[in-house]
NUSEPA-911065 format. One record per residue: z, y, x of N, C-alpha, C, CB in turn. Coordinates in nm, 3 decimals, padded with zeros to 5 digits. Glycine has a CB too. Example, Ala and Ser with C-alpha at 12.3 -4.5 7.8 and 13.67 -1.06 7.14 Angstrom:
% residues 2
> nZ,nY,nX,caZ,caY,caX,cZ,cY,cX,cbZ,cbY,cbX
> 00.780,-00.569,01.319,00.780,-00.450,01.230,00.780,-00.330,01.320,00.905,-00.447,01.131
> 00.708,-00.225,01.285,00.714,-00.106,01.367,00.787,00.003,01.290,00.572,-00.060,01.408
***
This chain:
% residues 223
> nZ,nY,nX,caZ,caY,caX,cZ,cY,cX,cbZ,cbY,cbX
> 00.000,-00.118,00.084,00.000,00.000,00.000,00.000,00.124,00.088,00.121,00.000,-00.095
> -00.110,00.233,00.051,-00.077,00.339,00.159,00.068,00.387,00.163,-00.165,00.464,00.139
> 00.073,00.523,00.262,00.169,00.627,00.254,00.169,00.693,00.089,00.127,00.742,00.376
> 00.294,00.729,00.058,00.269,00.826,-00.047,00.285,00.927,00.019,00.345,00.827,-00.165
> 00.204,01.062,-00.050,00.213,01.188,-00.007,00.159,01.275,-00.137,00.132,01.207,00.131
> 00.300,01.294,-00.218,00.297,01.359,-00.353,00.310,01.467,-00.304,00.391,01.327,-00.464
> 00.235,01.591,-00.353,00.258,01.728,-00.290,00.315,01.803,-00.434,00.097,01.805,-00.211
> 00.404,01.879,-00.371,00.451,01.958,-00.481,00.318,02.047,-00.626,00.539,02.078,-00.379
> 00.357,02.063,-00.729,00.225,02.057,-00.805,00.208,02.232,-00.796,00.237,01.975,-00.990
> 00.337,02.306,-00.711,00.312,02.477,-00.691,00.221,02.506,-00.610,00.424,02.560,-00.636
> 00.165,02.345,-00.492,00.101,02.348,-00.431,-00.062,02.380,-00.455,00.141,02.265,-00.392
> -00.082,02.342,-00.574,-00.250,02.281,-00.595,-00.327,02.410,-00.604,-00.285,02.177,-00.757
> -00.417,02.415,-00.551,-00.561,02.445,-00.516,-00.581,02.500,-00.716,-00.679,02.260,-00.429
> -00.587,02.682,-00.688,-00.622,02.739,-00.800,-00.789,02.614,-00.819,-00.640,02.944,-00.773
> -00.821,02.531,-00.803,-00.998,02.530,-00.816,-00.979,02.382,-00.745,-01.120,02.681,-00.710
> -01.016,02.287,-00.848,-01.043,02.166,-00.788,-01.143,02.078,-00.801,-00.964,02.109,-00.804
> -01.166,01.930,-00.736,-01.260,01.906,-00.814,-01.255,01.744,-00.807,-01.391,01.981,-00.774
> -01.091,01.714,-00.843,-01.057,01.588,-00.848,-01.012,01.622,-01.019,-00.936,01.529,-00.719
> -01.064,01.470,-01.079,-00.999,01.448,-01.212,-00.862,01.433,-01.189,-01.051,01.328,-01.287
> -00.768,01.500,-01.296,-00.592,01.505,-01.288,-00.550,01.404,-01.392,-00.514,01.671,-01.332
> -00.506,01.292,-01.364,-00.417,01.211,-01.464,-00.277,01.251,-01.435,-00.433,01.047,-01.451
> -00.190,01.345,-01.549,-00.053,01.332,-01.528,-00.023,01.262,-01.632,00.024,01.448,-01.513
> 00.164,01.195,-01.611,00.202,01.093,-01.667,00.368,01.156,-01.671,00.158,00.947,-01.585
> 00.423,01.203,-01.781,00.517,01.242,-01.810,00.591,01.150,-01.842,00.507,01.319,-01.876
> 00.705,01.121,-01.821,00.829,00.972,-01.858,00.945,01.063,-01.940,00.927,00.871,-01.668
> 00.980,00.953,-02.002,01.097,01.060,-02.040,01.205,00.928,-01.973,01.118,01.123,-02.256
> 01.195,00.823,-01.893,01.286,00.768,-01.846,01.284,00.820,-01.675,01.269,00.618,-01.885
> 01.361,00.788,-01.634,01.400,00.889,-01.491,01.364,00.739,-01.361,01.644,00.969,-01.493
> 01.378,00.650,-01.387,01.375,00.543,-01.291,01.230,00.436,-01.287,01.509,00.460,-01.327
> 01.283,00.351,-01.423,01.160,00.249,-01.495,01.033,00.282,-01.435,01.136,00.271,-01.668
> 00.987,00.384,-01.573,00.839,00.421,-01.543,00.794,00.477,-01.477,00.784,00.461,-01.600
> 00.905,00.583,-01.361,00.805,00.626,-01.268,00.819,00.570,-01.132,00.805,00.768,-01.260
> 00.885,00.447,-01.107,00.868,00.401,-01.016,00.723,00.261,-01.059,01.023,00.369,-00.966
> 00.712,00.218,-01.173,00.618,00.184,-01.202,00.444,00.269,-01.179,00.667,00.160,-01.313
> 00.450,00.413,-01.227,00.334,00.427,-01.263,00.309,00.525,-01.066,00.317,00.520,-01.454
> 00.440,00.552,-01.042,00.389,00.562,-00.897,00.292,00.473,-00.784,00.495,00.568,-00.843
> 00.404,00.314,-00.806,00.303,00.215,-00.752,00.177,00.195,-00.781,00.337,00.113,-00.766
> 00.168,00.192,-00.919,00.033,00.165,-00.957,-00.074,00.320,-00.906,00.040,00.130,-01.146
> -00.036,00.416,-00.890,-00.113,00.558,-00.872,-00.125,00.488,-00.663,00.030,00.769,-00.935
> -00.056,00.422,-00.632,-00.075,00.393,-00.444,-00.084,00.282,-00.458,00.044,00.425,-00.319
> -00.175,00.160,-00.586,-00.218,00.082,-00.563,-00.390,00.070,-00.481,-00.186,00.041,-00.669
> -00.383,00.035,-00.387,-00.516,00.050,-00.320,-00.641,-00.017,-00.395,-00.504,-00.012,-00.179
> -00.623,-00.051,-00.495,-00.748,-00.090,-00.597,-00.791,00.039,-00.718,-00.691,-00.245,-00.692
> -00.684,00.093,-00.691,-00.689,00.217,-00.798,-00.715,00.326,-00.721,-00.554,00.246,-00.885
> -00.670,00.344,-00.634,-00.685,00.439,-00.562,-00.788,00.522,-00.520,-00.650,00.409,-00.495
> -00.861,00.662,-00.557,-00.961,00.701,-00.566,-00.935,00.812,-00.504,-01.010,00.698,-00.676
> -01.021,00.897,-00.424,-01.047,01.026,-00.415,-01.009,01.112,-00.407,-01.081,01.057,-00.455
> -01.131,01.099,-00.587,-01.167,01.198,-00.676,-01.042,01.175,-00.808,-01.342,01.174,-00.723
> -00.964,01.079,-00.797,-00.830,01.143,-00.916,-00.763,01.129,-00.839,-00.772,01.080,-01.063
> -00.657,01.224,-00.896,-00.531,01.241,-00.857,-00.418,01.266,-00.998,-00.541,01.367,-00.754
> -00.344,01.144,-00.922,-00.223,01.071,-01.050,-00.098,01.141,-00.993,-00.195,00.860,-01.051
> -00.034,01.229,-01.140,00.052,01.275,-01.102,00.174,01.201,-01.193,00.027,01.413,-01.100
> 00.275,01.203,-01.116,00.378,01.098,-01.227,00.520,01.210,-01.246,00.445,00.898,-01.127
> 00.549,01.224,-01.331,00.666,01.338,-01.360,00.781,01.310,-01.434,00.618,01.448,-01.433
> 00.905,01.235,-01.362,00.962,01.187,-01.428,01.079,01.245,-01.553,00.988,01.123,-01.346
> 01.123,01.240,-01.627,01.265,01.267,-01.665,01.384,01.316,-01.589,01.304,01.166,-01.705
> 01.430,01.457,-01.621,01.503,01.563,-01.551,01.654,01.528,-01.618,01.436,01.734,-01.583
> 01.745,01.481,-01.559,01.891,01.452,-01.625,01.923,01.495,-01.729,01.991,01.488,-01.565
> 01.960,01.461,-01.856,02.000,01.523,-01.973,01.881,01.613,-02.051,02.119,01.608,-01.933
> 01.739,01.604,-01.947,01.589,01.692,-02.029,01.521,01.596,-02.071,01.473,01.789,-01.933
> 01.575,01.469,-02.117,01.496,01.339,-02.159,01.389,01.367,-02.252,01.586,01.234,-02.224
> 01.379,01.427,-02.359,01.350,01.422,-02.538,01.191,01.422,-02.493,01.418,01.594,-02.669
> 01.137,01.377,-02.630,00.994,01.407,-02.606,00.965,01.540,-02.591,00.911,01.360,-02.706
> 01.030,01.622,-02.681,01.016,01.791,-02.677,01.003,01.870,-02.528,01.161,01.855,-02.748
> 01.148,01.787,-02.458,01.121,01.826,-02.290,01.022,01.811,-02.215,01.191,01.771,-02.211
> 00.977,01.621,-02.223,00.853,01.609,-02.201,00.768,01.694,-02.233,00.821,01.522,-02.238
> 00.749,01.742,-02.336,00.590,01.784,-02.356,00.600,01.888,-02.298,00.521,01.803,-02.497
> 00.707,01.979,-02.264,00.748,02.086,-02.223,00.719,02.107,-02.076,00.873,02.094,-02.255
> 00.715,01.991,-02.003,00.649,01.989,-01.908,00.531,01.922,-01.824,00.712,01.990,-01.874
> 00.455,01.859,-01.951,00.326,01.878,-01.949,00.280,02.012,-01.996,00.270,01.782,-02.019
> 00.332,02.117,-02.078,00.263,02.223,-02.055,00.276,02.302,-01.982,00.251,02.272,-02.121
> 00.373,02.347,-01.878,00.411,02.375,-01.744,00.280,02.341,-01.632,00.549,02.283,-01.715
> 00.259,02.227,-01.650,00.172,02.112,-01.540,00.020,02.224,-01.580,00.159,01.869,-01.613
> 00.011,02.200,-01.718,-00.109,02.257,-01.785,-00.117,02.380,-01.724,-00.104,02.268,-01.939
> 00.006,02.504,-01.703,-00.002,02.641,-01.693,-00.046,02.655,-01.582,00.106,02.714,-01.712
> 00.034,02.563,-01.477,00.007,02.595,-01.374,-00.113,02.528,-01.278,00.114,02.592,-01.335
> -00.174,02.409,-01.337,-00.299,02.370,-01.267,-00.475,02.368,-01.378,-00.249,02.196,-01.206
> -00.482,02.421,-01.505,-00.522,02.432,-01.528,-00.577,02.264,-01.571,-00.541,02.527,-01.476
> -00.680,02.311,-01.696,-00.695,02.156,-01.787,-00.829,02.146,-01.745,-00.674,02.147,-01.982
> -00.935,02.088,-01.708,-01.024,02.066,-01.653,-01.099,01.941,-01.743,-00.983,02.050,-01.518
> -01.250,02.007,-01.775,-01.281,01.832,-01.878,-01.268,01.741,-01.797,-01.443,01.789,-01.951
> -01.223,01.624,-01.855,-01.180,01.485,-01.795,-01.036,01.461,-01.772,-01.244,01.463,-01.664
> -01.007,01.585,-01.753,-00.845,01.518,-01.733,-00.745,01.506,-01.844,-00.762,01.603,-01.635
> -00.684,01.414,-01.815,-00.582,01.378,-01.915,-00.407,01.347,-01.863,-00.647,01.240,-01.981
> -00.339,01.400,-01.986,-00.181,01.439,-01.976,-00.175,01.352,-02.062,-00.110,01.588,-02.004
> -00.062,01.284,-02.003,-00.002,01.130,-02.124,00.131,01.148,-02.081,-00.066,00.924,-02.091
> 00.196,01.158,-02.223,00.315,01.159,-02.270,00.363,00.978,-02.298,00.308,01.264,-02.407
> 00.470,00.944,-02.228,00.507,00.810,-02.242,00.700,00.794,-02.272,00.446,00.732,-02.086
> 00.660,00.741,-02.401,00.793,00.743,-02.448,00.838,00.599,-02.538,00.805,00.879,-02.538
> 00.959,00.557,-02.494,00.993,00.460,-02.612,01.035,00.496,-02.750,01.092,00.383,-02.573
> 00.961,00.412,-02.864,01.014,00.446,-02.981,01.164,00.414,-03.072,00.922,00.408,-03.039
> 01.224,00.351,-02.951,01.358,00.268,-03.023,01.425,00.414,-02.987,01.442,00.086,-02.936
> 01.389,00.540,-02.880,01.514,00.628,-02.871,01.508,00.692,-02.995,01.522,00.733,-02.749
> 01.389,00.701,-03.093,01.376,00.845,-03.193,01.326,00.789,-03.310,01.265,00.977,-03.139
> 01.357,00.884,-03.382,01.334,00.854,-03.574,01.205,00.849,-03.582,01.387,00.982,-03.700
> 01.142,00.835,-03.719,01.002,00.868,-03.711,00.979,00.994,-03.776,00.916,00.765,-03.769
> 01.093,01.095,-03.800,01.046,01.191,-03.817,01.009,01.263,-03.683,01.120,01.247,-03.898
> 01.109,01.268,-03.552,01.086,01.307,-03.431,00.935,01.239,-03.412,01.208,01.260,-03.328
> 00.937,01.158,-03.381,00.788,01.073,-03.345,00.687,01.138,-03.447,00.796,00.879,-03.374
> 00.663,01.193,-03.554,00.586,01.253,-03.623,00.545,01.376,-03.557,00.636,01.266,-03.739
> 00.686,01.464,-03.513,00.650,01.560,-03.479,00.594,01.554,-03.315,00.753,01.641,-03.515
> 00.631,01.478,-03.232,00.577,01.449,-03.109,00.429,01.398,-03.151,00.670,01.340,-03.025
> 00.332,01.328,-03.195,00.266,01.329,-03.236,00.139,01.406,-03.250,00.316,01.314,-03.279
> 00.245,01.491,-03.358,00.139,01.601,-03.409,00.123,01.706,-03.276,00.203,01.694,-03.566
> 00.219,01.755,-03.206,00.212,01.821,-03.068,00.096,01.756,-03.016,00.344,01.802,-02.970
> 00.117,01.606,-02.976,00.022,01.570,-02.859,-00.133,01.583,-02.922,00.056,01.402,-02.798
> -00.166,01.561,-03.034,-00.287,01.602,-03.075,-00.331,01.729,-03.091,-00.305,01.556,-03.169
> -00.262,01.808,-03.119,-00.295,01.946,-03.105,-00.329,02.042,-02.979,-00.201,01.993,-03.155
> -00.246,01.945,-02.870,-00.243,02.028,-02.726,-00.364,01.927,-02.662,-00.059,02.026,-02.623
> -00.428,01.832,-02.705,-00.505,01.744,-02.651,-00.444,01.635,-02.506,-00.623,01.837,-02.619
> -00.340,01.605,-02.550,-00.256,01.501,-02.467,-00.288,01.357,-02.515,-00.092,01.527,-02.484
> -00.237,01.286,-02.417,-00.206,01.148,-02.476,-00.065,01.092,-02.484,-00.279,01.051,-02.402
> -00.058,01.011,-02.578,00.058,00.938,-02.624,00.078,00.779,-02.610,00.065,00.967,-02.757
> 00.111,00.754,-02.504,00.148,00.635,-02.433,00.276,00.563,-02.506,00.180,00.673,-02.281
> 00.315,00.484,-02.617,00.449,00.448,-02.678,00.434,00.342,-02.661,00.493,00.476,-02.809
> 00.576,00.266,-02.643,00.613,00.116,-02.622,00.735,00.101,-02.757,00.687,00.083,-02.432
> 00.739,-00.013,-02.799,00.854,-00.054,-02.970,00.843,-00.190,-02.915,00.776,-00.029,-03.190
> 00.978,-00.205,-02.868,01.103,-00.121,-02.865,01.111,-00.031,-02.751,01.224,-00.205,-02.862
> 01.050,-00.071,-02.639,01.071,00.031,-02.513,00.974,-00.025,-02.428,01.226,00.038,-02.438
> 01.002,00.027,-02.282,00.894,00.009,-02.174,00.922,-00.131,-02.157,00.905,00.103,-02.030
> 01.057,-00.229,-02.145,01.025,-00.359,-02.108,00.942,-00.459,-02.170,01.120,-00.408,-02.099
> 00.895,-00.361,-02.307,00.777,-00.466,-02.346,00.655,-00.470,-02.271,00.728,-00.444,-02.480
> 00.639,-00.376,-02.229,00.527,-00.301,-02.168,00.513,-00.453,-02.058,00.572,-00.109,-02.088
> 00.633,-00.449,-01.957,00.608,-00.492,-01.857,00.612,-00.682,-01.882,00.707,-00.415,-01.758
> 00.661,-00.693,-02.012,00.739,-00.853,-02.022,00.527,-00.869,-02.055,00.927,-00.907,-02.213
> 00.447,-00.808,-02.121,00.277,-00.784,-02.193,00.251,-00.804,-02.012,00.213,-00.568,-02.307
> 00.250,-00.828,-01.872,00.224,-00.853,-01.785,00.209,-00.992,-01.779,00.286,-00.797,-01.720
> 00.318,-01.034,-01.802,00.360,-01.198,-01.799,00.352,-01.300,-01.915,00.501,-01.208,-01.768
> 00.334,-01.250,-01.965,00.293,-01.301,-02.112,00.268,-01.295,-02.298,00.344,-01.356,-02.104
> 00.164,-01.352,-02.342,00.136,-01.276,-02.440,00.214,-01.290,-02.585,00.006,-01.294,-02.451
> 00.229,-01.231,-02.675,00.303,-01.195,-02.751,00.280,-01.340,-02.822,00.279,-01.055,-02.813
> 00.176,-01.363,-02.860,00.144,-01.493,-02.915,00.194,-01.653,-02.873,00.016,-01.489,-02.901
> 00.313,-01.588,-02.749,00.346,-01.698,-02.656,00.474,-01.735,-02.755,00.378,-01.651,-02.476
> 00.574,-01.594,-02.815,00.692,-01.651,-02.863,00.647,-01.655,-03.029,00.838,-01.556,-02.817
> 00.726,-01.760,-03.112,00.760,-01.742,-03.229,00.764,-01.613,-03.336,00.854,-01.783,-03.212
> 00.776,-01.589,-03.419,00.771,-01.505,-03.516,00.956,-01.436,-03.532,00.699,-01.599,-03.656
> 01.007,-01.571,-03.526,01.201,-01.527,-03.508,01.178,-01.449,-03.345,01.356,-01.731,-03.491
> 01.157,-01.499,-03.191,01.100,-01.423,-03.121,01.075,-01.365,-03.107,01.064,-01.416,-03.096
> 00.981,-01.352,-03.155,00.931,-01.160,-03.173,01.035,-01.063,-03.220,00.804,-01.127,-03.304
> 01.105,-01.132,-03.332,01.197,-01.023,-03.388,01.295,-00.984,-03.298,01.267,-01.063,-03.509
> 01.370,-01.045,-03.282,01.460,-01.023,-03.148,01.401,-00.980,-03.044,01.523,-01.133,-03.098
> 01.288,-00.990,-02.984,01.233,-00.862,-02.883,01.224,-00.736,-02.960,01.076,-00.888,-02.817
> 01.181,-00.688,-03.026,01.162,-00.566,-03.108,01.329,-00.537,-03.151,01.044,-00.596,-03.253
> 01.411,-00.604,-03.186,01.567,-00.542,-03.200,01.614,-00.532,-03.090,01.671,-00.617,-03.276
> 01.576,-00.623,-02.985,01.571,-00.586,-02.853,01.786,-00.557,-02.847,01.430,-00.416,-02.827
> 01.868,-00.639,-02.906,01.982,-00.620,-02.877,02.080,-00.670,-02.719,02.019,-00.671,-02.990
> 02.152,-00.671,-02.670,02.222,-00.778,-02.571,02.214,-00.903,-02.635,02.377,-00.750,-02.535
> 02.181,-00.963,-02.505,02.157,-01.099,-02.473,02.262,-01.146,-02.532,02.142,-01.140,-02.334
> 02.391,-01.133,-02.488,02.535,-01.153,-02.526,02.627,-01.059,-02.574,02.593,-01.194,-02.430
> 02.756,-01.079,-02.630,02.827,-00.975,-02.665,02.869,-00.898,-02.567,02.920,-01.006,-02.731
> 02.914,-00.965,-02.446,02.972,-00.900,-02.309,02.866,-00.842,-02.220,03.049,-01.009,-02.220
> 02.730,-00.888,-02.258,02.619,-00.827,-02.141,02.613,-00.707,-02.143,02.478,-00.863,-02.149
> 02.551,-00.682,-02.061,02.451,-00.535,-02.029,02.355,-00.564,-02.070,02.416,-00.477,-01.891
> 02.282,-00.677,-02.067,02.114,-00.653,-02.056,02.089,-00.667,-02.242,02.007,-00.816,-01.931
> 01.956,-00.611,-02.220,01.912,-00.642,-02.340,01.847,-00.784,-02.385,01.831,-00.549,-02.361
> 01.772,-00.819,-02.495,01.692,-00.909,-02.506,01.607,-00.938,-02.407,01.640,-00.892,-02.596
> 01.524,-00.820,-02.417,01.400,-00.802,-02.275,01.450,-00.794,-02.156,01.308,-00.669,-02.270
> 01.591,-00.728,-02.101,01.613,-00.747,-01.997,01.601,-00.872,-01.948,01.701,-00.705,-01.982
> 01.669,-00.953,-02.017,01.739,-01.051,-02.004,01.552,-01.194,-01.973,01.872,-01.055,-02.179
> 01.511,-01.162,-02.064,01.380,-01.234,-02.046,01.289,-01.211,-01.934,01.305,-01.211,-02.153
> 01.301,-01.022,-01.892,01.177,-01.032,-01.802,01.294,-01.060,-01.618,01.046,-00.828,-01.823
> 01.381,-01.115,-01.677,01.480,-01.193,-01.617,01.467,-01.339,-01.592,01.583,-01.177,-01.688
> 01.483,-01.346,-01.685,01.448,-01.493,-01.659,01.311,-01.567,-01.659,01.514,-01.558,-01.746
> 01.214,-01.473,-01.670,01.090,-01.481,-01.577,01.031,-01.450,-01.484,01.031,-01.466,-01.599
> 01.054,-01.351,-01.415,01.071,-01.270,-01.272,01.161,-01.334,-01.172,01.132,-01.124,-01.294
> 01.299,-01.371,-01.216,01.392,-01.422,-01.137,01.465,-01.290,-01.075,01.327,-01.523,-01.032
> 01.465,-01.171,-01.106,01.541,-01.068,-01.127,01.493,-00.935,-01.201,01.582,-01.043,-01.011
> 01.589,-00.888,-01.204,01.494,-00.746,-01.289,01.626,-00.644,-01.269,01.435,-00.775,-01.514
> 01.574,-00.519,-01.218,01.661,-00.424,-01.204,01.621,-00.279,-01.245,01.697,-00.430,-01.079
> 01.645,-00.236,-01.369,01.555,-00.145,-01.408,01.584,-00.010,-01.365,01.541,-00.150,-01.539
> 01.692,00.001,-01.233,01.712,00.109,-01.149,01.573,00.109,-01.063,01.853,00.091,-01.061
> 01.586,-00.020,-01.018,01.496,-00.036,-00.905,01.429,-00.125,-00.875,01.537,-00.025,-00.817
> 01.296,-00.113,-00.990,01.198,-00.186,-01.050,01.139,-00.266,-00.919,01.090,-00.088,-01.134
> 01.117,-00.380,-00.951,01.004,-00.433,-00.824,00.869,-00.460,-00.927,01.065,-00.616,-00.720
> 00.788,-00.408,-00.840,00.648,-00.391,-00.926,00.563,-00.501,-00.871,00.565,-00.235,-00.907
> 00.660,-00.548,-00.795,00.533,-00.669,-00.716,00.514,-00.775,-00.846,00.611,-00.784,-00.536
> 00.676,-00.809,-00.913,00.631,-00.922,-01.020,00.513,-00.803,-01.130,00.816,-01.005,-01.130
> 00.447,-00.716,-01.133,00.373,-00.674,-01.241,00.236,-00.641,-01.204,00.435,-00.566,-01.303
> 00.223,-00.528,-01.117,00.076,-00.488,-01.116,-00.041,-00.613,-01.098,00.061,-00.384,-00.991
> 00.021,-00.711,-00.996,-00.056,-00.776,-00.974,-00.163,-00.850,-01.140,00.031,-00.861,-00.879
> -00.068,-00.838,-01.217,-00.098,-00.896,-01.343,-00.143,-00.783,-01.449,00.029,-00.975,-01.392
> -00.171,-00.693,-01.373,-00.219,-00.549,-01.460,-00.315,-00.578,-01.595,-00.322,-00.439,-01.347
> -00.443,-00.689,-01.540,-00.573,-00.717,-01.631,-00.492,-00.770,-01.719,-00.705,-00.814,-01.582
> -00.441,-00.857,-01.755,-00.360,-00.977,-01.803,-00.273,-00.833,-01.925,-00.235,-01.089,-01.636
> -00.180,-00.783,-01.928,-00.109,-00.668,-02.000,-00.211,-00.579,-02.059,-00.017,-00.584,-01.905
> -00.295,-00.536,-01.986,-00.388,-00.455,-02.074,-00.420,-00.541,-02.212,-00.533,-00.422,-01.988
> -00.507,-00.651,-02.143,-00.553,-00.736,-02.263,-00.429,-00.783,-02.372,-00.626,-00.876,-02.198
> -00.356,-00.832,-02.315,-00.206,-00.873,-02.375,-00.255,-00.732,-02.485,-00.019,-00.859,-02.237
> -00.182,-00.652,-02.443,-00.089,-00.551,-02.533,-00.218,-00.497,-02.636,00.002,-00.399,-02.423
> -00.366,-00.469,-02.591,-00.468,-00.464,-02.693,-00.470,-00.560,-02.785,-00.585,-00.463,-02.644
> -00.481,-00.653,-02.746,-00.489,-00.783,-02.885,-00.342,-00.784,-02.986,-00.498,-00.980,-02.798
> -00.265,-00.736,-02.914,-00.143,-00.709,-02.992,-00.158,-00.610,-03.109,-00.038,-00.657,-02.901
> -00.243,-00.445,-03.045,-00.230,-00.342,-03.085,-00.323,-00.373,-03.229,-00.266,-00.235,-02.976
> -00.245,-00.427,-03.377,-00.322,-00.460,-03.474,-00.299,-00.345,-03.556,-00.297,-00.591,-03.533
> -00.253,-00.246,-03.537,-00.268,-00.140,-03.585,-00.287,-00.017,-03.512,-00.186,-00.134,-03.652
> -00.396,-00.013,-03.478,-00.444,00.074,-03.353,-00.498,00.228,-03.435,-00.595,-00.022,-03.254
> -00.496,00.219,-03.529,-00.542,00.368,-03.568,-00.422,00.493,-03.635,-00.664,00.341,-03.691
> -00.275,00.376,-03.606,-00.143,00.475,-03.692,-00.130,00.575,-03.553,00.056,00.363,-03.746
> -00.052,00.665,-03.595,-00.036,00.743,-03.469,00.054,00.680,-03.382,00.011,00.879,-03.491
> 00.150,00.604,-03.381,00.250,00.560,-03.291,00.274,00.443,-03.334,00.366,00.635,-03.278
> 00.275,00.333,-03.254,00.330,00.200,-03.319,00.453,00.155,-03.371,00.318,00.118,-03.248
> 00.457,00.077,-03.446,00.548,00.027,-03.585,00.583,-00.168,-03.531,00.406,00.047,-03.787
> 00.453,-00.173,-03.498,00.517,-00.346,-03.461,00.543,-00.299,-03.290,00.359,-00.527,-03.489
> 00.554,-00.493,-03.282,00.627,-00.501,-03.149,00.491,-00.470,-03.040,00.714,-00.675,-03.125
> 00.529,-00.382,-02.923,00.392,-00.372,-02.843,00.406,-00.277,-02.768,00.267,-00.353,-02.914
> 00.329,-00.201,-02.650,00.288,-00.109,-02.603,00.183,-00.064,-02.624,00.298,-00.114,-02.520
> 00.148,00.126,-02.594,00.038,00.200,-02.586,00.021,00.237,-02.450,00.042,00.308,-02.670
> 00.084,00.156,-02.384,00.037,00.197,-02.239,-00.064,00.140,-02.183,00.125,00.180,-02.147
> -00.100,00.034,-02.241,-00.224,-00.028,-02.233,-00.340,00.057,-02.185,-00.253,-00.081,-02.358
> -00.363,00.166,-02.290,-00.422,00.286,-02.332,-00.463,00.363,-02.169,-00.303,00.378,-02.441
> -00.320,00.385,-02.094,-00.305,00.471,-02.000,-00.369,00.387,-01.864,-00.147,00.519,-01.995
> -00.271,00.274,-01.886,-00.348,00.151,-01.773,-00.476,00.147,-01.731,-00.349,00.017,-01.821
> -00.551,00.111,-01.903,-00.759,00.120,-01.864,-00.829,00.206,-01.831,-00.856,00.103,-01.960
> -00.753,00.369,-01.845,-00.778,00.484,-01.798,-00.791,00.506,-01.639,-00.687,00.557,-01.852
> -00.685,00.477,-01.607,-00.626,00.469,-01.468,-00.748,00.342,-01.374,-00.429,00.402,-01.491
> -00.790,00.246,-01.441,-00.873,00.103,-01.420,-00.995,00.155,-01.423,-00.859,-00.022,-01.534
> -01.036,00.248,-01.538,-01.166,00.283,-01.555,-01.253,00.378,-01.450,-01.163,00.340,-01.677
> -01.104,00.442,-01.403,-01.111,00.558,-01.328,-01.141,00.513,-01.152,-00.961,00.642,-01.358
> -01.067,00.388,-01.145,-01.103,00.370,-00.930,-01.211,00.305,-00.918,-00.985,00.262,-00.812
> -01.229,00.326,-00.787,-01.364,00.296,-00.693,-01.438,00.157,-00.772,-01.312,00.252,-00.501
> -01.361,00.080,-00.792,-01.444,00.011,-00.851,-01.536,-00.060,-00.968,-01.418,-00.015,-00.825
> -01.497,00.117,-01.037,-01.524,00.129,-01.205,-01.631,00.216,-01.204,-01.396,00.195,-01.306
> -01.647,00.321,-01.088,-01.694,00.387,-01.106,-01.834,00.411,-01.004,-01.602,00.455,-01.123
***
């Protein structure tokens, strides 16, 4: 994997002429140690884009914050056709009235909306295997996504992409059990996505899928 060398974004060049994928988290650890690796995966790795990953600021979690600083990102580097700002959030933190209104924001400002139900470990468990793998009782319990046990920490999903990985630390993600299986999750989580035209998903699944084929469509060897 190369060096990383994220440059501050006060840095950028009034005038560019690399496509900008930013990727707003509203989790502080998970996803952006995920969507970092994958942005210094040397199969993705291009050029002409440049992946910016922006994680979650202590206690500035909300989608509202998020979007708040995708439009910051927007002010200060300018929106350029082709590029795209994706907002990535789990739907187990917020109502669906919040999620309505996040929503309606991201369509209006021309963003994208990256959602995982119950959260990002579906995202990553859609690496390793497909939804069609567990039961219908299965499924449910991933989507309530409660502790494993009464005394645990982990959740359902913790606990699974646990005991398929052979560890899981969602401080300090190892991405080796995932990217490698990137094709595999895309497809996973599309064949899942059976309601692909609501604004935010309702069953069990990710929309990061969405962000993934973007990111796929986008390196040297897509293009």
């Amino acid at each position: 994997m190369a060096e990383r060398s994220f440059s501050p974004l006060s840095s950028r060049r009034k005038y560019r002429d690399a496509k900008l994928i930013v990727i707003a988290t509203e989790g502080e650890s998970t996803e952006p140690t995920y969507f970092e690796d994958l942005a210094f995966d040397d199969r993705f790795r291009h050029p002409r884009v440049d992946i910016r990953v922006i994680p979650a600021i202590s206690g500035l979690s909300s989608p509202k914050h998020v979007i708040d600083r995708l439009d910051e990102i927007r002010r200060e580097s300018g929106l350029y056709q082709g590029d795209e700002l994706w907002l990535v959030i789990d739907k187990d933190r917020w109502k669906d009235r919040m999620l309505s209104e996040v929503a309606q924001k991201v369509r209006q400002k021309g963003y994208h909306l990256a959602d995982s139900n119950p959260c990002f470990e579906i995202w990553l468990l859609l690496h390793k295997k497909s939804l069609d793998d567990y039961t219908p009782q299965e499924q449910k319990e991933l989507k309530e996504n409660r502790r494993s046990q009464p005394r645990s920490s982990r959740t359902r999903l913790e606990k699974e992409l646990m005991d398929i990985c052979g560890s899981y630390d969602k401080r300090n993600l190892n991405t080796s059990h995932y990217l490698p299986h990137l094709d595999s999750a895309i497809e996973n989580a599309d064949n899942a996505d059976t309601e692909c035209d609501t604004r935010w998903l309702n069953s069990l699944g990710s929309r990061v899928y969405k962000l993934a084929q973007s990111i796929v469509d986008s390196s040297p060897n897509n293009t």
